[in-house]
N, C-alpha and C positions, 0 to 999 in steps of 0.2 A: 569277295564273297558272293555265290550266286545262290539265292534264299529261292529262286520261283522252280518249282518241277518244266522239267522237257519239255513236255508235252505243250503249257501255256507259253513257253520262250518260243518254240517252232511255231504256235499261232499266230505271235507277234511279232517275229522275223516275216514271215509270210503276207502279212497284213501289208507291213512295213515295205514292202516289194524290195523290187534289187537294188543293192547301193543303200539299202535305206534302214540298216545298225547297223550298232558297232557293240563288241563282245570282246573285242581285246582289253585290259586291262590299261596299258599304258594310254592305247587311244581312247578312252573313257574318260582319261586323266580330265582334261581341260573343264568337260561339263560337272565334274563333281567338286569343285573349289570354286567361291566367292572370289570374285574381282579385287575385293578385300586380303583376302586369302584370313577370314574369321570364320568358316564354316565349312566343313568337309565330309561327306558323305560318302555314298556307296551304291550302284543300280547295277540290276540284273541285266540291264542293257537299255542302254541308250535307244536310240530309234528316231530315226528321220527320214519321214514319210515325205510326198513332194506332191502331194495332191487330198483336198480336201475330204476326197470317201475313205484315202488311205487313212486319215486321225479318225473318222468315226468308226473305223472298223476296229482299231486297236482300242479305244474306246469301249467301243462295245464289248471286244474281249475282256479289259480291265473290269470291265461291270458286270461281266457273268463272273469272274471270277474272283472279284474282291481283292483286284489287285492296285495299290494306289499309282498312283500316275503325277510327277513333278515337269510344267509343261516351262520350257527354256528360251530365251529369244537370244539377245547377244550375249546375255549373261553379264552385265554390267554391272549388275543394281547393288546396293551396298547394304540390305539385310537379310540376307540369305534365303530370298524371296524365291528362288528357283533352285535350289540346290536338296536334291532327295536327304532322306534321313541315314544314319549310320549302318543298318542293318543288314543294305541287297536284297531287302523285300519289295523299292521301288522301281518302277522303269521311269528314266526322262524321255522326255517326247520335246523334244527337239524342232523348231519349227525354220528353220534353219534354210528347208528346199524348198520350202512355200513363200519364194522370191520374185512373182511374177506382177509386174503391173497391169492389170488385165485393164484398165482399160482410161482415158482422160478425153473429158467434157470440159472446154473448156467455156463453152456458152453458158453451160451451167455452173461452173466455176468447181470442179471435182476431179477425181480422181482415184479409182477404185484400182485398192491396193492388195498382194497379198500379207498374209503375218510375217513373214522371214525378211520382208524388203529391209534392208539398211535404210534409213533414216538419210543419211545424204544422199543416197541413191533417186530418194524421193523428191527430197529438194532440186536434182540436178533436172529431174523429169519435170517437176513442173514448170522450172526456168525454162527448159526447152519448149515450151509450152507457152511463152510468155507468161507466166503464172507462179505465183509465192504461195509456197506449205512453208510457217512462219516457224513450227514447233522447233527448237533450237538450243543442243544441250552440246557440254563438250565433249561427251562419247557419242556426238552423234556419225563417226565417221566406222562405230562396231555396232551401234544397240539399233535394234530392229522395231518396226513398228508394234508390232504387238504386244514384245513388252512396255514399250511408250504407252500405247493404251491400257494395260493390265495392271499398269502400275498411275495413271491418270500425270505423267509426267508434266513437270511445269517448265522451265528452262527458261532464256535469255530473254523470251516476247510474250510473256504472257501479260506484262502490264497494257500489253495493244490487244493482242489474239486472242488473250486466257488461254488459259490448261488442256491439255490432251482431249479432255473428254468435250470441249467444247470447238474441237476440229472433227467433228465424226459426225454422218448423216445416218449412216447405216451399218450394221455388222453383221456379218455371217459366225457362227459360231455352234461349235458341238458341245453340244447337252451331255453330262454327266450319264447318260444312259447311249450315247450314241447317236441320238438323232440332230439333227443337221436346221439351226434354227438360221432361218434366210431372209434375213432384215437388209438384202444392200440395194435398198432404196436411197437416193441423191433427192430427195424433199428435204425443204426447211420449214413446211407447213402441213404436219399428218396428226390428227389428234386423237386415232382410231385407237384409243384405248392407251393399257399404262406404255412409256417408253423403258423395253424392256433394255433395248443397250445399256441404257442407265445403271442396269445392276450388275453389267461386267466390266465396264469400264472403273479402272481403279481395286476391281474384286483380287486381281493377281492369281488370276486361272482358279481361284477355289470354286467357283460356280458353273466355267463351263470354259472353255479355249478359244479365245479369237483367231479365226482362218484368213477373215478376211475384211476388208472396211472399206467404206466408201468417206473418201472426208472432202473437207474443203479448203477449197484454192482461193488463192485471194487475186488482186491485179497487182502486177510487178510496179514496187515502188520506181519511179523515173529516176527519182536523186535521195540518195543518202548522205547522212554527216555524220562524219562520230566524232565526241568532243571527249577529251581528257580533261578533268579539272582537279585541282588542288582543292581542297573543303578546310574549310575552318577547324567542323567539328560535324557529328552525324547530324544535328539538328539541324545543320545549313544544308544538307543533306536532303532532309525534308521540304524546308522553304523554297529552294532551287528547282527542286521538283512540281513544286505547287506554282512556283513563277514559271516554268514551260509550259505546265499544262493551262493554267492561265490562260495564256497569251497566246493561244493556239497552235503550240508548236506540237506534231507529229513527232511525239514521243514513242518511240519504237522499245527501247532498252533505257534503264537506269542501275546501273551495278555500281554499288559501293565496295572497296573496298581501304583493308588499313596497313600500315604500314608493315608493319608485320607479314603482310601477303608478299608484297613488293620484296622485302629484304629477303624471302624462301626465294622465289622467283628468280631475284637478279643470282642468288647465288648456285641457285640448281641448274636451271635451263641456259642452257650455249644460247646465246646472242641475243639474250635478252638485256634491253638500255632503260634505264631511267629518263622518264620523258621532261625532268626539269632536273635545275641543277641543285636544287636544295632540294630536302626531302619535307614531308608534309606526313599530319598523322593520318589525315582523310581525302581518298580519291574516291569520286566517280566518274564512271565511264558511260557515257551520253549516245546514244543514236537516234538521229531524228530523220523520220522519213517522209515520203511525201508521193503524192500521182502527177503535183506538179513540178515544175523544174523552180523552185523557191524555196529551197529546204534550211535552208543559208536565210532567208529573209526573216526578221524578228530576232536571229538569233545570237547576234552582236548584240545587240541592246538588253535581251533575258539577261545574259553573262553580265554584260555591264552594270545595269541595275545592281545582282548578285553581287558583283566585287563592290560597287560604291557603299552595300552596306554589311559587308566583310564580311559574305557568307564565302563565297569564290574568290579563293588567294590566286591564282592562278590557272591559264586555260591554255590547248593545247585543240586547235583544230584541224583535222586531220588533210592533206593538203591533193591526198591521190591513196586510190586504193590499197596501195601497197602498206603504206603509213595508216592507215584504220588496220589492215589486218595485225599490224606488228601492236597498236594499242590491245584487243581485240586479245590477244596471246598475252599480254599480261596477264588480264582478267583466263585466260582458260587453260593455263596451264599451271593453276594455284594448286589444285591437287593432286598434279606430279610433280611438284616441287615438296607438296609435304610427304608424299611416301618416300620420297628419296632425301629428308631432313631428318628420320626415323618415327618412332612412336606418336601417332595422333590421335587423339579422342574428339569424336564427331559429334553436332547435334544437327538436326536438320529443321528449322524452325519456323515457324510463323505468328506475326504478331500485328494488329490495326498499326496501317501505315505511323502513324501518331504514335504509336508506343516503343519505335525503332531503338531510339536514342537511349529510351531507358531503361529496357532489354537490355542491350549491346553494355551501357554502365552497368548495372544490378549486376548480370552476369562477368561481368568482366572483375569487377571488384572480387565478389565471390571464389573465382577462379584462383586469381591472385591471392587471395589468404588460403587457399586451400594448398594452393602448390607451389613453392619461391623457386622465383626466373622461369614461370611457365610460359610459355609463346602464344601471344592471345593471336590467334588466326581466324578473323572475322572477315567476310565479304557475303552478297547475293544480291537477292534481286529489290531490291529498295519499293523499284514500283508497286512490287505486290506484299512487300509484308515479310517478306521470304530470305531468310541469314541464315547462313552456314555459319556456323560461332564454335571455331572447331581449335583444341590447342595441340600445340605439336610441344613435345618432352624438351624439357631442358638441355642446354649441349650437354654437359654434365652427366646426365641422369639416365640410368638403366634403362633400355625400352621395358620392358615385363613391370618394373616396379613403377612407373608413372602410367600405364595402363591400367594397373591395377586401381587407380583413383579412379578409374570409370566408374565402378560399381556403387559408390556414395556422389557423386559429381553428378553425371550423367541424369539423375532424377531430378535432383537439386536447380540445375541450369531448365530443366525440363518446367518444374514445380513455376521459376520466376516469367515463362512466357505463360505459363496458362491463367497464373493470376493477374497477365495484363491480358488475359484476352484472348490468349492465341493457343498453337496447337502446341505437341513436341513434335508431330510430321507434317511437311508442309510436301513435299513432295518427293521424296525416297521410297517412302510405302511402309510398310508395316511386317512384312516377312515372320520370318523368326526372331532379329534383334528385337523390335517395339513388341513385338507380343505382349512378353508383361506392361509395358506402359499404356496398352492400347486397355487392359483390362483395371488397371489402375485410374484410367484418367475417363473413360469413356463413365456413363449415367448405367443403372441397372438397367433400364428402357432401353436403353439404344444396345446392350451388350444382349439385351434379351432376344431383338428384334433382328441382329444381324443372327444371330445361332437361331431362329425359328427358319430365316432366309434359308441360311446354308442345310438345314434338314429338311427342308421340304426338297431343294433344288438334287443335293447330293445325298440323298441317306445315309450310302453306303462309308461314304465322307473317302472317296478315292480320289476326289479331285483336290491336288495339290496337299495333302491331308499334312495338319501341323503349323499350318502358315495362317495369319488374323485370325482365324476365330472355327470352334468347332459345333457341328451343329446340333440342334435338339430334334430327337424323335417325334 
């Protein structure tokens, strides 16, 4: 369906220069379906500009003419954060050609990127570089830097690095109106008023389109270790944690996960082994790094401590690179193991390190009396707080009818991390799925104050319109 007249499509084909939409219906196809495949829409056309005046020009057009705009990076994300509405009244805007590394300091430890760059692309530039961009997800080999920042991504190092928004010095970015705000400054000491990046990072394009960023580079770890361990229970889990950090071990990564992961895993993915010969209900997966070559040092005796008071049943230290990556795919290929296991109902969570255990129980109990022989599929990131506690449908059981548990579940599993503390998004974002949960769980203050934001910045409400929150006049 094409909802917009001639005349604004020819604007915006033109804008868009050559090469730069798409109007075919089939080739449309990809950007209008969720990664998920939960949300399906419809644009009057697509558009992938490849240079930063091309997005403010279409822009611009979109704002004289009231036309809404769904801005797209790899398309990854799992709340239908980038996916237009049903109608062909929107166009996506695509950031797809704005792939350019324009430029790395590595004195200053940076590296100014554009929005389309691939995510590993970036990693691969700063190594050549001598230099670590630490942010580290398992679609980091399709999802683009913009959406990383648009959606404030967390991933495998944030208990070292922190989160998306805390890898970013500077952003370039187009205003809701077209104009072209030019923040890509490489400072980590400017106090010249408010820090405006701060309110696109994580906004998910409603406030304006990141083109482009300047972030930061770290110095290339000299030695890495990744350690497999067998866990008692999640609470050993926590201890083990607190005994590396302790002891000064360069804790990089700490990913829990349970058995349940492991048995999707070995039975989905080609060549995937069990790394001990018995099975165990609780694994983490360890990375410790370092600028010295001692990364190994301390790290026999943490473990040992650990097992002599039967937190760590067992340990698995990786011997050569090859053997870390094959641990490493355990842990990242959990969620193509559940799409290919059928029916999964997802929470994306966060909760004080200290209340991990009784999350992961509360909810897991609950689950279990709600749904018999349901598949508790719980792992993430331990360091920060941060479980995916996600269940896959009984072998038995209909996909459509154990999905359907979502709609009383899903609040429910939500309701027990906030009363310890924590969020229901930790780092997926808020799209269209959380929408009502964002407006259920958020204060009238804060829901006040994000809808005064979004109507001062967007009035027109064309930017990403539909997604987190709408604004007030």
């Amino acid at each position: 369906m094409n909802a917009l007249p001639p005349d604004i499509i020819d604007k915006l084909k033109a804008a868009a220069g050559e090469g730069g939409w798409i109007e075919d219906a089939e080739d449309k196809a990809p950007y209008l379906t969720d990664e998920r495949d939960l949300f399906h829409g419809d644009a009057a056309l697509v558009l992938r500009p490849d240079n930063t005046q091309s997005v403010a020009d279409i822009v611009a057009i979109c704002a004289g003419t009231n036309v809404g705009l769904v801005p797209q990076g790899g398309n990854t994300g799992y709340c239908g954060g980038s996916i237009p509405g049903p109608d062909g009244a929107q166009i996506v805007l695509s950031l797809s050609r704005l792939n350019r590394i324009r430029a790395i300091d590595p004195a200053n430890n940076t590296m100014t990127v554009e929005a389309g760059c691939v995510l590993a692309d970036i990693q691969a530039a700063a190594e050549d570089a001598e230099r670590l961009f630490p942010l580290s997800l398992g679609a980091e080999g399709s999802c683009q830097i913009g959406g990383n920042l648009a959606t404030n991504a967390g991933g495998m190092q944030v208990l070292r690095y922190g989160n998306a928004r805390d890898l970013v010095l500077g952003l370039e970015v187009v205003m809701p109106d077209g104009r072209v705000l030019d923040g890509l400054r490489g400072l980590r000491k400017d106090n010249a008023g408010y820090d405006l990046k701060q309110l696109f990072l994580g906004s998910e394009g409603t406030l304006g389109i990141i083109t482009a960023a300047v972030l930061k580079l770290f110095p290339r770890p000299r030695e890495t270790v990744t350690v497999f361990t067998a866990l008692a229970d999640v609470r050993a889990a926590v201890s083990t944690l607190a005994r590396l950090r302790g002891n000064g071990q360069g804790v990089t990564a700490f990913e829990i996960l349970n058995r349940g992961c492991l048995d999707l895993v070995m039975e989905h993915i080609d060549g995937a082994r069990d790394s001990f010969a018995d099975p165990f209900e609780w694994y983490a997966l360890i990375e410790i790094s370092t600028n010295r070559e001692d990364a190994n040092e301390g790290l026999e005796e943490v473990l040992g401590d650990a097992m002599e008071a039967g937190e760590v049943l067992d340990a698995v230290i990786a011997a050569s690179g090859s053997q870390a990556k094959d641990l490493w795919r355990l842990r990242e290929t959990i969620p193509e193991a559940q799409k290919r296991a059928g029916g999964c109902i997802k929470h994306d969570i966060s909760v004080p390190i200290s209340q991990v255990a009784d999350f992961i129980d509360q909810a897991t109990a609950h689950s279990k009396a709600d749904i018999d022989d349901v598949r508790v599929i719980a792992f993430g990131h331990m360091g920060d707080g941060n479980i995916h506690f996600n269940l896959t449908q009984p072998v038995d059981e209909n996909a459509d009818t154990f999905i359907a548990h979502a709609e009383t579940l899903c609040p429910a599993i939500h309701d027990i991390a906030v009363a310890l503390g924590g969020s229901f998004s930790a780092e997926h974002g808020i799209g269209v799925l959380k929408k009502p949960e964002l407006e259920r769980y958020k204060s009238a203050v804060e829901l006040d104050l994000m809808a005064l934001v979004k109507g001062a910045m967007d009035p027109q409400n064309i930017m990403n319109p539909g997604k987190i929150v709408t604004g007030k006049p």
